[in-house]
One Martini backbone bead per residue (centre of mass of N, CA, C, O) as a GRO file, in nm:
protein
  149
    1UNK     BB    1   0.096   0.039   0.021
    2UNK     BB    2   0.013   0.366  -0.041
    3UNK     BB    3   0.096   0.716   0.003
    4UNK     BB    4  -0.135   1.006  -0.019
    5UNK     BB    5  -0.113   1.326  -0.112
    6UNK     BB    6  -0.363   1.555  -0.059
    7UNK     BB    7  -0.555   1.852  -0.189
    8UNK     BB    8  -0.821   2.004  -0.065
    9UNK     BB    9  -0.931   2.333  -0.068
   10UNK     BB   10  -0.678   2.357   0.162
   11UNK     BB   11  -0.669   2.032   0.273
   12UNK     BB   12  -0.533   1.830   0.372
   13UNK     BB   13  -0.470   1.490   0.305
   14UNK     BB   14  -0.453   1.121   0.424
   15UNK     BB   15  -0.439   0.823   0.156
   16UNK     BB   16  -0.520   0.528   0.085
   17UNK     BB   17  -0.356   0.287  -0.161
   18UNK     BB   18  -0.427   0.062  -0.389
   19UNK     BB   19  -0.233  -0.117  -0.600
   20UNK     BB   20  -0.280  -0.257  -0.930
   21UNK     BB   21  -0.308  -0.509  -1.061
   22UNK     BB   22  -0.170  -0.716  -1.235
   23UNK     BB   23  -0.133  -0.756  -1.558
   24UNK     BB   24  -0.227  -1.016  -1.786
   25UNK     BB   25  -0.137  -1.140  -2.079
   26UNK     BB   26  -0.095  -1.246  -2.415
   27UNK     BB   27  -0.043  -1.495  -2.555
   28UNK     BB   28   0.204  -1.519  -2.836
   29UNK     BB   29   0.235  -1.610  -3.188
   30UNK     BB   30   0.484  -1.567  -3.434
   31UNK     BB   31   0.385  -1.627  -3.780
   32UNK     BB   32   0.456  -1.735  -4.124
   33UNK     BB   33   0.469  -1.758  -4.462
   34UNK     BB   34   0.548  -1.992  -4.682
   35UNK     BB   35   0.777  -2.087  -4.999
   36UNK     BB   36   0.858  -2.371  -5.170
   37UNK     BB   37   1.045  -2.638  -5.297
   38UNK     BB   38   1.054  -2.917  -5.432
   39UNK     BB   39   1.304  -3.076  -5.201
   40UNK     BB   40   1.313  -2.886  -4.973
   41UNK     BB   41   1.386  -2.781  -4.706
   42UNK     BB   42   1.259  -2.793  -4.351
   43UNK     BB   43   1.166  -2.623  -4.055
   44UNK     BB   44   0.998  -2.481  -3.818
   45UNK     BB   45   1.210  -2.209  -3.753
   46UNK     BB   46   1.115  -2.078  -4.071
   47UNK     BB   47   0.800  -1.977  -3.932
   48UNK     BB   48   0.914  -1.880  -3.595
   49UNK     BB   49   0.936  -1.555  -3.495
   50UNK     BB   50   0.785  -1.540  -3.196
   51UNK     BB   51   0.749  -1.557  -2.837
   52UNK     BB   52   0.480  -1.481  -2.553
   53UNK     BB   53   0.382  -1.478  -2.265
   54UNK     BB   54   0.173  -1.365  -1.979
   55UNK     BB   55   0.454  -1.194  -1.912
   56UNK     BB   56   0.638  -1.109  -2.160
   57UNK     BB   57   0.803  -1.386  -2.175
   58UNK     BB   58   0.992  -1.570  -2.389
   59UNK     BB   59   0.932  -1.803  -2.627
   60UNK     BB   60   1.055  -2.093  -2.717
   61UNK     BB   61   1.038  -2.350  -2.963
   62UNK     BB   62   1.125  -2.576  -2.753
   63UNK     BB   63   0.801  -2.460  -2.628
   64UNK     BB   64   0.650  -2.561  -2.866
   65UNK     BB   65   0.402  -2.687  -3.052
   66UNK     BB   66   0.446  -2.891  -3.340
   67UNK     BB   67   0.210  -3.070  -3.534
   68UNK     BB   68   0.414  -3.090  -3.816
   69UNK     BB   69   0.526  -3.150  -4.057
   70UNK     BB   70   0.673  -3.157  -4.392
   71UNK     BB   71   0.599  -3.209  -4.728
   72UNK     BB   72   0.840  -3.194  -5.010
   73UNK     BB   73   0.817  -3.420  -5.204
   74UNK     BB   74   0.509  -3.243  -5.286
   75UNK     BB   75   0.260  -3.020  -5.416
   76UNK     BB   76   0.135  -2.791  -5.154
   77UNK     BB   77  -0.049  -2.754  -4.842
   78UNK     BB   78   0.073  -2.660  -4.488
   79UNK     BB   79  -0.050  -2.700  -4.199
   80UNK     BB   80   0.109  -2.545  -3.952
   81UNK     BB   81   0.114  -2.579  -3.555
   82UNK     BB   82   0.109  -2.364  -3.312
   83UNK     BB   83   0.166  -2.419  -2.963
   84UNK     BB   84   0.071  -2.219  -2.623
   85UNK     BB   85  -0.122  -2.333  -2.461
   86UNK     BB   86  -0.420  -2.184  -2.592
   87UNK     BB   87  -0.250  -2.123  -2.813
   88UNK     BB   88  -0.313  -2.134  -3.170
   89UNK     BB   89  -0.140  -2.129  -3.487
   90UNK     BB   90  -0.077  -2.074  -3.845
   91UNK     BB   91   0.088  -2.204  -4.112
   92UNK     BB   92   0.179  -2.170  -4.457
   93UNK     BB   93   0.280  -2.445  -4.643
   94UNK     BB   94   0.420  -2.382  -4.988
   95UNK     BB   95   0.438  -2.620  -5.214
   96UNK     BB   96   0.656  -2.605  -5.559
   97UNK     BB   97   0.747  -2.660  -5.846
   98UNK     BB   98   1.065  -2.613  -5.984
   99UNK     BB   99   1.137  -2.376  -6.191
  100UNK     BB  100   1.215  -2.333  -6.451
  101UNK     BB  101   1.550  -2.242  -6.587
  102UNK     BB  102   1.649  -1.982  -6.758
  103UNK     BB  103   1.693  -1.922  -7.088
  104UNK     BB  104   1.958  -1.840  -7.303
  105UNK     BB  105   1.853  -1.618  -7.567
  106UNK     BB  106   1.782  -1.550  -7.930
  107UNK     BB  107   1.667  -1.345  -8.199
  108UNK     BB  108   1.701  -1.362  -8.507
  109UNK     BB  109   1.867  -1.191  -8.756
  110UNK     BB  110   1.941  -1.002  -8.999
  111UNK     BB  111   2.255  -1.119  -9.112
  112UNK     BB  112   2.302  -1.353  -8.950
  113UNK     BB  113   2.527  -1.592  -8.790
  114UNK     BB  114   2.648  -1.850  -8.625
  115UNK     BB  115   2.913  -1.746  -8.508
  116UNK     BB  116   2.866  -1.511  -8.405
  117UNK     BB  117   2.633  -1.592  -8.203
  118UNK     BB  118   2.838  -1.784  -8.050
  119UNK     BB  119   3.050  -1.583  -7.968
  120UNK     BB  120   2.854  -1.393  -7.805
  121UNK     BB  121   2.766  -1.663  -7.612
  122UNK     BB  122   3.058  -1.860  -7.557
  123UNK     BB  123   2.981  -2.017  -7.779
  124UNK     BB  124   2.960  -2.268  -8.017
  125UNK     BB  125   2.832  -2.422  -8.285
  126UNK     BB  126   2.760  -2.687  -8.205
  127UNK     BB  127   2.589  -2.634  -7.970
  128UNK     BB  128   2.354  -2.485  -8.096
  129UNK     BB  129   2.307  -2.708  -8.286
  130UNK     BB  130   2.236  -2.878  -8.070
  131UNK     BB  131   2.054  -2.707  -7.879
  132UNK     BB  132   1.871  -2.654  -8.183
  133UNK     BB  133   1.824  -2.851  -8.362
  134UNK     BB  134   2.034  -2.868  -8.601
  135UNK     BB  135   2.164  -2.914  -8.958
  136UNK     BB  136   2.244  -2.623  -9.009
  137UNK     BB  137   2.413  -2.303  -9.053
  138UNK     BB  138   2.145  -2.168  -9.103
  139UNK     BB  139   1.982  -1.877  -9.054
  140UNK     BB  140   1.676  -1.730  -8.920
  141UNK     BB  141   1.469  -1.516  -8.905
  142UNK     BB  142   1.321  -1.521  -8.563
  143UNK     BB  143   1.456  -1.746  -8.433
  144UNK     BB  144   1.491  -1.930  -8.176
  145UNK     BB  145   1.795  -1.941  -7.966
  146UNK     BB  146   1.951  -2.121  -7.776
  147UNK     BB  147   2.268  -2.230  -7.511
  148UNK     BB  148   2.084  -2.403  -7.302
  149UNK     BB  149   1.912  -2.720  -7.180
   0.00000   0.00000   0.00000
């Protein structure tokens, strides 16, 4: 109990206050959605942003219930869920197919030829013709030429 001291009308007067009780937070547990690829690897603490009990004191991952595993070995959604006493939250974690790789193109100009337009691409004629299953070295102006499988 505190004394607290106030003056009403220019009258002096001791008062007794009771100090509020302390206020109890609410568990929180922060975590975000992520998106992978399938074959990449996974681990709870990748989607685990940060947790606080009701006293407002950190909350480390290794205290937190986490519902399952990713499965990354196919293209879908997994709802994956933290809980920590009565408070559970979710992240979503989407596997996707790997994205095809960009490959380097060119699209052929008039009066290109296959040595100029490999050398400036720092590949063979051989390479060019090879991975644009080509069987002459002529050039048709509007062809796109791949360099790389």
């Amino acid at each position: 109990m505190a004394k607290i001291k106030s003056t009403i009308d220019d009258v002096a007067a001791d008062e007794t206050t009771t100090p509020p009780e302390e206020v109890k937070q609410k568990v929180i547990i922060n975590v975000h959605d992520s998106t992978l690829n399938v074959g990449d690897n996974w681990d709870a603490a990748y989607n685990f942003d940060g947790a606080t009990d009701e006293n407002g004191k950190t909350v480390n991952l290794d205290q937190i219930t986490v519902s399952k595993a990713v499965n990354t070995s196919k293209a879908g959604n997994n709802n994956v869920k933290y809980s920590y006493g009565d408070v559970t939250v979710t992240a979503i974690v989407t596997i996707i197919d790997k994205p095809e790789p960009e490959r380097d193109s060119y699209i052929v100009q008039h009066g290109d030829n296959i040595a100029t337009v490999s050398t400036a691409h720092n590949v063979s004629v051989g390479w060019v013709k090879y991975v644009n299953n080509l069987s002459s070295n002529r050039l048709k102006p509007g062809k796109t030429l791949y360099f790389s499988l």
